[in-house]
C-alpha positions in Angstrom: -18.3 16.5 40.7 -14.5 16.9 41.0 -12.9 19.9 41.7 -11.1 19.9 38.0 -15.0 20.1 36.5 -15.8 22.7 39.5 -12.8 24.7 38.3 -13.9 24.4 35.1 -17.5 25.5 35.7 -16.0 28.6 37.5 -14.0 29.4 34.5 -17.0 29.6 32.0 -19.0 31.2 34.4 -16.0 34.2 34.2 -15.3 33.7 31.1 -19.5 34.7 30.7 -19.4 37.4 33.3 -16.5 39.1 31.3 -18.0 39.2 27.6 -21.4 40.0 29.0 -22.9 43.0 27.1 -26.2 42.6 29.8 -26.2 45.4 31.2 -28.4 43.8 34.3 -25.5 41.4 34.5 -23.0 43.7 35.0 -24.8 46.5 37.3 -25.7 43.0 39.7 -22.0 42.0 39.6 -20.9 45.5 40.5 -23.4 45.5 43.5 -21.8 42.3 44.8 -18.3 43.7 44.0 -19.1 47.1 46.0 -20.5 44.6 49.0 -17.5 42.8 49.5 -15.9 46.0 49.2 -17.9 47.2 52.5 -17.4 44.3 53.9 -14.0 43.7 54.0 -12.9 47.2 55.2 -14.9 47.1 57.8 -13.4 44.2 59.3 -11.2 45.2 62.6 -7.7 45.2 62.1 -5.7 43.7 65.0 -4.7 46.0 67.9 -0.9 46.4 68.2 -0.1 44.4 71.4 0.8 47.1 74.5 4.3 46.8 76.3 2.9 48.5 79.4 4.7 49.6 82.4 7.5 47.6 81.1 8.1 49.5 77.3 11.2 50.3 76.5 12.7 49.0 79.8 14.3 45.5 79.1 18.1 45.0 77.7 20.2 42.1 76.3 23.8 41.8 76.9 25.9 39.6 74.6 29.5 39.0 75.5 32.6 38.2 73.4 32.4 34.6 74.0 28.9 34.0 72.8 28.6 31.7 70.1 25.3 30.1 68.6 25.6 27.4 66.0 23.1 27.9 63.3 21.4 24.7 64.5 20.1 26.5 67.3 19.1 29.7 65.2 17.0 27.4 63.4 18.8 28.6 60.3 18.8 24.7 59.1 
């Protein structure tokens, strides 16, 4: 099976799903809807990385003569 009849397959299968008037059909899809649901929130969202002792504490200084081409900004 190639992915073109695989994409296919899917397709029906939707297209099924969405003009079902089974009512078992649609109660088991919005089970498995509601699952992922669950699932996904409670997945842990990445921690904000912590500056520590050194937050808020560094500077940059750019003088009058600086130039950057936009080579080296990665701009190109």
């Amino acid at each position: 099976m190639n992915i073109i009849e695989l994409e296919l397959q899917k397709a029906d299968l939707v297209r099924e799903i969405l003009t079902s008037t089974d009512q078992n059909l649609i109660n088991t899809m919005l089970l498995v809807i509601n699952e992922y649901r669950n699932v996904e929130s409670k997945k842990e969202k990445p921690k904000k990385r912590e500056l520590g002792f050194l937050k808020g504490k560094a500077e940059a200084t750019f003088h009058n003569d600086w130039r950057m081409t936009p080579e080296e900004l990665g701009m190109v």
